[in-house]
VEXKEGU-250230 format. One record per residue (C-alpha): x, y, z. Coordinates in Angstrom, 1 decimal, m for minus. Example, Ala and Ser with C-alpha at 12.3 -4.5 7.8 and 13.67 -1.06 7.14 Angstrom:
<nodes>
<node><east>12.3</east><north>m4.5</north><up>7.8</up></node>
<node><east>13.7</east><north>m1.1</north><up>7.1</up></node>
</nodes>
This chain:
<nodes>
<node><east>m159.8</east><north>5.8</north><up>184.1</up></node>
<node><east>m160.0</east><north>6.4</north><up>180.5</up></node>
<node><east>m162.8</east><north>8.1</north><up>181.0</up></node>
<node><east>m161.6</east><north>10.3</north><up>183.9</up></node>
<node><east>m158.3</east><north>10.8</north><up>181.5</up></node>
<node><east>m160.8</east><north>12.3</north><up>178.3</up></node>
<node><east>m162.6</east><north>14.3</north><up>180.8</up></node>
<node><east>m159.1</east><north>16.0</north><up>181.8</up></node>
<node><east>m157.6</east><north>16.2</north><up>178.5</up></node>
<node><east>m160.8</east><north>18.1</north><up>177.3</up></node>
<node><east>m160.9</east><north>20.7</north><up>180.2</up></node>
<node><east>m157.3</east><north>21.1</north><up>179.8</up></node>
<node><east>m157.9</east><north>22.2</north><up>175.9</up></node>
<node><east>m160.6</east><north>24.1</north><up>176.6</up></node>
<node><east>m158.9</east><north>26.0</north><up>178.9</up></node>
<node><east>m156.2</east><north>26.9</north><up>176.6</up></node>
<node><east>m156.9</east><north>29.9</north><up>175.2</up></node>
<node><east>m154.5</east><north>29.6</north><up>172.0</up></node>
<node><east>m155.7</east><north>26.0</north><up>171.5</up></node>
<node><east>m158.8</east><north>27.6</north><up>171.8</up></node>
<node><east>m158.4</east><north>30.7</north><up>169.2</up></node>
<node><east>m157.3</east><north>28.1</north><up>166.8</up></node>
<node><east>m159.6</east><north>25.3</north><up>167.2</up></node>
<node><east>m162.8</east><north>27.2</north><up>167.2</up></node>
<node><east>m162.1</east><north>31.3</north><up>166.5</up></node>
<node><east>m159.9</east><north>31.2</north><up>163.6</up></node>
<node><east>m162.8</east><north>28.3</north><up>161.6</up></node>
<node><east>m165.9</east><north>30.9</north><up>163.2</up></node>
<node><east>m163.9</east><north>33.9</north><up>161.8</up></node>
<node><east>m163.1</east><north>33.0</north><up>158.5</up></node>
<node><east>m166.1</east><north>31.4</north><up>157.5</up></node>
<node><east>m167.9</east><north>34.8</north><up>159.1</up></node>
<node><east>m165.7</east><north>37.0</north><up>157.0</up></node>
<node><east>m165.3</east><north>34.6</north><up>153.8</up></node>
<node><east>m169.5</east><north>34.5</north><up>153.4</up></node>
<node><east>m170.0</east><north>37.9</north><up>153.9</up></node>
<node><east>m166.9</east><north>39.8</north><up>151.8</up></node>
<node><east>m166.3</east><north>38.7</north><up>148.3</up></node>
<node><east>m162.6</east><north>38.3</north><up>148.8</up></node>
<node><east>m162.0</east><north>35.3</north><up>146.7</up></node>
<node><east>m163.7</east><north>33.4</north><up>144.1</up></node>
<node><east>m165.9</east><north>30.2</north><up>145.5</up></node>
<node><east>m167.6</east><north>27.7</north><up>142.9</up></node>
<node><east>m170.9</east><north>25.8</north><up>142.7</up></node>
<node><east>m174.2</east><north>26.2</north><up>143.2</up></node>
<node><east>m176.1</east><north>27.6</north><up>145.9</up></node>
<node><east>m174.9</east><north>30.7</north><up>148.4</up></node>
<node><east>m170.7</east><north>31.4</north><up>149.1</up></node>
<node><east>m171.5</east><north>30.0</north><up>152.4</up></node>
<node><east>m172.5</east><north>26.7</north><up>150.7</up></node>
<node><east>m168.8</east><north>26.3</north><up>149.3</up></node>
<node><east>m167.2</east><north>27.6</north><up>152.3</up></node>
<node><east>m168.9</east><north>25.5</north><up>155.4</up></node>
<node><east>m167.8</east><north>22.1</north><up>154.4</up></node>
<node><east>m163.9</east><north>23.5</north><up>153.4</up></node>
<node><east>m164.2</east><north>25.2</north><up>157.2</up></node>
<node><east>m165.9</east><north>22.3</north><up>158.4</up></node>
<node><east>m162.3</east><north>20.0</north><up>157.4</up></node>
<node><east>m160.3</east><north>23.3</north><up>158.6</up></node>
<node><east>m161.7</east><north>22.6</north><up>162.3</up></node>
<node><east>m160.9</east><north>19.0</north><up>162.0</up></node>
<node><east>m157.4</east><north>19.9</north><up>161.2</up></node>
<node><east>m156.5</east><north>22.4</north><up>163.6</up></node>
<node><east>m157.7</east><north>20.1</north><up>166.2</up></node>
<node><east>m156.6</east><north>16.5</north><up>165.2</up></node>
<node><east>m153.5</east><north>18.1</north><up>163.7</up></node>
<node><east>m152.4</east><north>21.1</north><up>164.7</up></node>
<node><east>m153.6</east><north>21.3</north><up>168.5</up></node>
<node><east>m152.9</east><north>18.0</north><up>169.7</up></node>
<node><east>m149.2</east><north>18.1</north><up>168.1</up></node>
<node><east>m148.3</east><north>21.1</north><up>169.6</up></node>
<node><east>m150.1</east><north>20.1</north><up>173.5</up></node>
<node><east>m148.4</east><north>16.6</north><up>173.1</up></node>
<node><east>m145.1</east><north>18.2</north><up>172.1</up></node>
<node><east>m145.0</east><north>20.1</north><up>175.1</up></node>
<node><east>m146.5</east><north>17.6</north><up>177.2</up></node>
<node><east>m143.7</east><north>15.1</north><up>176.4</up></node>
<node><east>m141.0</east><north>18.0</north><up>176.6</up></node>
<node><east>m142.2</east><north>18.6</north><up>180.4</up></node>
<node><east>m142.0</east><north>14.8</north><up>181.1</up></node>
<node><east>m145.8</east><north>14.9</north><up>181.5</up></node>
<node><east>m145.8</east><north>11.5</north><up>179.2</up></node>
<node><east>m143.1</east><north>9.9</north><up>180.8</up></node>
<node><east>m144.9</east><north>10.2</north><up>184.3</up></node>
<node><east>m148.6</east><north>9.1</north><up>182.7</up></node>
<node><east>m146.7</east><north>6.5</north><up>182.0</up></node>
<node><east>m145.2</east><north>5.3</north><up>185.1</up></node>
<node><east>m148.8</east><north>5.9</north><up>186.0</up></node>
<node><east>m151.6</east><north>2.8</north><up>186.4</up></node>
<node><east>m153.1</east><north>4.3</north><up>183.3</up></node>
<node><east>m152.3</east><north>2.5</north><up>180.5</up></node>
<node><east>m150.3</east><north>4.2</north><up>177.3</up></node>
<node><east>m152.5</east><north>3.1</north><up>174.8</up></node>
<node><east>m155.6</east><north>4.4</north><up>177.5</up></node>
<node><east>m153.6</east><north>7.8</north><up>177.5</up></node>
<node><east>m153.2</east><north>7.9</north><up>173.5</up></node>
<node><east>m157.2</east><north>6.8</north><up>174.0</up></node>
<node><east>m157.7</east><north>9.4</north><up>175.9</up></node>
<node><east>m156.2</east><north>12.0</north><up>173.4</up></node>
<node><east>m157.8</east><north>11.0</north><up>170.7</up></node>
<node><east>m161.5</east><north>10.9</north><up>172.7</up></node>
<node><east>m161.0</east><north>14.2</north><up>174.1</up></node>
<node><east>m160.2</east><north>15.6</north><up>169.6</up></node>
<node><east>m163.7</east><north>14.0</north><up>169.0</up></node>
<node><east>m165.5</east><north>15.8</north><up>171.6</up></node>
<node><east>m163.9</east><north>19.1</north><up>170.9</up></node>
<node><east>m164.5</east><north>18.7</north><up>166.9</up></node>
<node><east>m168.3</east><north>17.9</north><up>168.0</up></node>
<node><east>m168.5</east><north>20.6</north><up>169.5</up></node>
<node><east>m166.9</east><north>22.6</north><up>166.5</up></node>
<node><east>m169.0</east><north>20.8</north><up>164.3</up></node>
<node><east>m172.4</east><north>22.4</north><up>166.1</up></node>
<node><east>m170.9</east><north>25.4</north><up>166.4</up></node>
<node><east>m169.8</east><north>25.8</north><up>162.6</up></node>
<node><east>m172.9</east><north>24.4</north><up>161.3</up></node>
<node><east>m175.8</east><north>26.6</north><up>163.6</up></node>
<node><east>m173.5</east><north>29.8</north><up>162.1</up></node>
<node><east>m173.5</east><north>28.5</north><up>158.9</up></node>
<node><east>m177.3</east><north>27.7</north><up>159.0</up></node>
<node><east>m178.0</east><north>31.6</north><up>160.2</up></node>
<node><east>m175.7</east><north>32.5</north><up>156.9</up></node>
<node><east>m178.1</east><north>30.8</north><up>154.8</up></node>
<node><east>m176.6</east><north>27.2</north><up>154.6</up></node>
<node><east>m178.4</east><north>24.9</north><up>152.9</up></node>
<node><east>m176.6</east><north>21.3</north><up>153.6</up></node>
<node><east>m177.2</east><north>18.5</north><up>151.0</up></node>
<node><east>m176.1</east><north>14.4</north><up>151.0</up></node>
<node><east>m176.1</east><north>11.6</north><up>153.6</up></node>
<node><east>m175.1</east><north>12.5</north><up>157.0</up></node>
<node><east>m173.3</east><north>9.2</north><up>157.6</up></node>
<node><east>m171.1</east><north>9.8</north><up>154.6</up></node>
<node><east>m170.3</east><north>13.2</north><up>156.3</up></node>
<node><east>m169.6</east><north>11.4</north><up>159.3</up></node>
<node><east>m167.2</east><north>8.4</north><up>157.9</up></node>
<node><east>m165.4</east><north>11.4</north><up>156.5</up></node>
<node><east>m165.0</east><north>13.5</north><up>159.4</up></node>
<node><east>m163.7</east><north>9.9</north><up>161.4</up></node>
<node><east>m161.0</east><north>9.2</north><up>158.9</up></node>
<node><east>m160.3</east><north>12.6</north><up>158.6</up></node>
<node><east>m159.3</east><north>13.0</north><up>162.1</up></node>
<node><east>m157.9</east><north>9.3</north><up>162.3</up></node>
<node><east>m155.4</east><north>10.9</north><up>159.9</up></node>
<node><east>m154.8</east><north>14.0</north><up>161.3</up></node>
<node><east>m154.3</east><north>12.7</north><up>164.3</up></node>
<node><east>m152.0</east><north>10.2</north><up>163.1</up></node>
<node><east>m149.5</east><north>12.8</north><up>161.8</up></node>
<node><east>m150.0</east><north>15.0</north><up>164.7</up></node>
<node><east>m149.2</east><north>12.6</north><up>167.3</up></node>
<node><east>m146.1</east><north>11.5</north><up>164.5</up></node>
<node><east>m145.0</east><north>14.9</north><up>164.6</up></node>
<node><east>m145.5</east><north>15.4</north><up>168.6</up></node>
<node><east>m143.7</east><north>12.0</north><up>169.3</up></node>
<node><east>m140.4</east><north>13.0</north><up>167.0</up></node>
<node><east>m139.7</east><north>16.6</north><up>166.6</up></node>
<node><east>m138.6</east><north>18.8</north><up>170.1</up></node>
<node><east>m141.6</east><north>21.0</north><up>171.1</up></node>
<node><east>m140.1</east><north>24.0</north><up>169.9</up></node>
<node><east>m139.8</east><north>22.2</north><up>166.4</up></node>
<node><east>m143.2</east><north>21.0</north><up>166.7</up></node>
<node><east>m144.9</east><north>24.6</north><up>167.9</up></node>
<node><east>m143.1</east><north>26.0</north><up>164.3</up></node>
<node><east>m144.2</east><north>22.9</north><up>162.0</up></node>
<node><east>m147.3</east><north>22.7</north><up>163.0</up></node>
<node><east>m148.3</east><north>26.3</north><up>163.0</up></node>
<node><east>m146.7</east><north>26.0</north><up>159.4</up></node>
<node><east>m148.8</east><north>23.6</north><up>157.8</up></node>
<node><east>m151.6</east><north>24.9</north><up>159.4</up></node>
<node><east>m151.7</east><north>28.2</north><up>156.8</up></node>
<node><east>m149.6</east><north>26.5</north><up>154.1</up></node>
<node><east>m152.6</east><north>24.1</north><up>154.0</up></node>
<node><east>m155.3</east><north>26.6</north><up>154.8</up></node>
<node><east>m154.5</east><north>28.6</north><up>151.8</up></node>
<node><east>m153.4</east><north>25.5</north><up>149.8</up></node>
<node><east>m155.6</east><north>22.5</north><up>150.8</up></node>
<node><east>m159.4</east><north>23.9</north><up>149.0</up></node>
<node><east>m160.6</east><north>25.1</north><up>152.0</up></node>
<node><east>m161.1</east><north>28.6</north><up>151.1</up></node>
<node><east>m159.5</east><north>28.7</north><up>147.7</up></node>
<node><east>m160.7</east><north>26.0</north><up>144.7</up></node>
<node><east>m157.7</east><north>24.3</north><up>143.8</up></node>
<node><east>m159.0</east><north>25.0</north><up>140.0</up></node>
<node><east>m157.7</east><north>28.3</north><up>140.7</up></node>
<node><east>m154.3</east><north>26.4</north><up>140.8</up></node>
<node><east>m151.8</east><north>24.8</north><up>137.8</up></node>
<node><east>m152.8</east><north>21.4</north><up>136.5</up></node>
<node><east>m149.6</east><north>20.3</north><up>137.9</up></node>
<node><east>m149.8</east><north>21.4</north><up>141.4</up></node>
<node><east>m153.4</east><north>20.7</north><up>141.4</up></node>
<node><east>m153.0</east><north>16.7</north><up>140.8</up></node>
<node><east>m150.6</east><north>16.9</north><up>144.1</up></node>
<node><east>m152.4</east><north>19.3</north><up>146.3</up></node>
<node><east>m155.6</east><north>16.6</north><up>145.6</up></node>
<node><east>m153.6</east><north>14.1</north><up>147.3</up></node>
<node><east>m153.5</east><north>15.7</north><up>150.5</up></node>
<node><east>m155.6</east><north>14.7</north><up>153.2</up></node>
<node><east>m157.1</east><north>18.2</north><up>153.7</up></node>
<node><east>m157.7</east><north>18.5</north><up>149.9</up></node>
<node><east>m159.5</east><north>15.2</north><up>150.4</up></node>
<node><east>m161.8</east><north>15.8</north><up>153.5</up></node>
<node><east>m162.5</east><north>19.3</north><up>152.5</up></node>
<node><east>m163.7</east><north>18.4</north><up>148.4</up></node>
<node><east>m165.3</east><north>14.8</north><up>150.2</up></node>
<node><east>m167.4</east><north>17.2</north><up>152.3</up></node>
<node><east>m167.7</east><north>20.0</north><up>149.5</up></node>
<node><east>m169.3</east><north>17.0</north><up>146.9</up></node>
<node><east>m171.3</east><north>15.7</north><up>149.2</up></node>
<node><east>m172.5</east><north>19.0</north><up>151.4</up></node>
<node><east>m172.9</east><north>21.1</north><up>148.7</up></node>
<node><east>m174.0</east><north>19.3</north><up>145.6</up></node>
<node><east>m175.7</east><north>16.4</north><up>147.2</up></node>
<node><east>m173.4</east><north>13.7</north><up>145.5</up></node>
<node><east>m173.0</east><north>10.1</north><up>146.6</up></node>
<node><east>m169.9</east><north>8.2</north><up>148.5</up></node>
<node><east>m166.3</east><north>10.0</north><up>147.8</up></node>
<node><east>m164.9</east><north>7.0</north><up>147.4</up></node>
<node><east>m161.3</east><north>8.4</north><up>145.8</up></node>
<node><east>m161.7</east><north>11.1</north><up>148.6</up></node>
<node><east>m162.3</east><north>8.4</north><up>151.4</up></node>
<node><east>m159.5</east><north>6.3</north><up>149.6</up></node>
<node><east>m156.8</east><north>9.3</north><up>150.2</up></node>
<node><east>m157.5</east><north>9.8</north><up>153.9</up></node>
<node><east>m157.7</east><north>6.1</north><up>154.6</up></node>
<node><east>m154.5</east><north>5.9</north><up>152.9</up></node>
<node><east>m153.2</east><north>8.8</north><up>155.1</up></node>
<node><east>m154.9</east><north>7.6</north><up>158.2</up></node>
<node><east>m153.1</east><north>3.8</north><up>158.2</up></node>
<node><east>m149.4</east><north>5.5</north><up>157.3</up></node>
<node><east>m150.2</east><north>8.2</north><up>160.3</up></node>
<node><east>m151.2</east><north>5.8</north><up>163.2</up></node>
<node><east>m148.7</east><north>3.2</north><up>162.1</up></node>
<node><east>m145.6</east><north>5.8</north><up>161.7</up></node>
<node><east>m147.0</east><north>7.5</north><up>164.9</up></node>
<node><east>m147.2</east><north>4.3</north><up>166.5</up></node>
<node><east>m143.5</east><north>2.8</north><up>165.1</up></node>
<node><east>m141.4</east><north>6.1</north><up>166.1</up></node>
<node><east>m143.1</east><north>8.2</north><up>168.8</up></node>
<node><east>m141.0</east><north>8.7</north><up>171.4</up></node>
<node><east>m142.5</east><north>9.0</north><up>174.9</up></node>
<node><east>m139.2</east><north>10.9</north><up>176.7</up></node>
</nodes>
């Protein structure tokens, strides 16, 4: 069954063409445009597309784990889909299993996708694969958490404008195109707290210069991930 349900929920986002635009296009896009036109300032070593992959790289995490399943969820509860599932034999926690199997297989598939155009743009990826990996997990383990948070407590209208808005707040706030050097000392110490700030510099450090374990960057989205899932899990309303 929880198979069967991961299978579904993926076809069902993949089929969705604005789900789709802003999972995949909008990343593709940007980092297409970004490597090519010197529109803003990008720092360290190596090619522009060297700071901007790993940046885009957390932006596709986020508009998946975040920003996609808060807004299908929000709707799906609106429409009573969630109350029915669960009236269903499948369990809720096999549903919420479900969800977060069919993010993973979407952001893998982002993840190739992203990194083969990168690689034609002259990418050259540095560091430890598996620290890339733990930071892509608990990035969308807390994504996901505040998605699902958002989807389970806001009405779907609410939800759709929300999420839509802290998609670009933190696109153009979070380090994913623009250095948060390029911001005050004071706003910078609070935008490095967020967990898009943290994922995108984790996998900028690691990607770009080589450097070892993130450890304050993994500590952030581990801190973000356990408030998400629990908050998600304490208030999320089903009806």
């Amino acid at each position: 069954m929880l198979l069967a349900q991961t299978a579904f929920e993926t076809r069902m986002l993949l089929r969705n063409g604005e789900q789709l635009l802003l999972t995949v296009v909008i990343p593709t896009v940007l980092l297409v445009l970004f490597s090519a036109v010197d529109i803003v300032a990008v720092e360290g070593p190596g090619k522009r597309v060297d700071f901007l992959a790993p940046g885009l790289l957390a932006l596709a995490v986020m508009s998946t784990a975040f920003t996609g399943q808060a807004i299908a969820t929000g709707f799906e509860r609106r429409y009573g889909v969630l109350k029915r599932l669960g009236a269903s034999p499948l369990p809720r926690w096999a549903l919420l299993t479900a969800k977060t199997g069919c993010v993973l297989v979407t952001e893998a598939l982002q993840v190739a996708l992203l990194s083969v155009i990168a690689l034609a743009l002259g990418w050259s990826p540095q560091g430890n694969p598996l620290t890339v990996a733990a930071l892509l997990v608990l990035g969308t383990a807390a994504f996901s958490g505040l998605g699902l948070l958002m989807a389970g407590t806001l009405k779907a209208e609410a939800t759709l404008a929300a999420a839509n808005l802290v998609f670009i707040l933190l696109l153009l706030a979070g380090g994913v195109i623009v250095p948060l050097s390029k911001f005050p000392a004071a706003v910078q110490s609070v935008l490095e707290l967020l967990p898009i700030a943290a994922l995108s510099d984790g996998l900028r450090s690691v990607l770009q210069t080589g450097a070892g374990v993130p450890w304050a960057d993994l500590g952030i989205l581990t801190a973000w991930a356990v408030l998400g899932l629990a908050a998600a899990a304490r208030f999320f309303r089903w009806e």
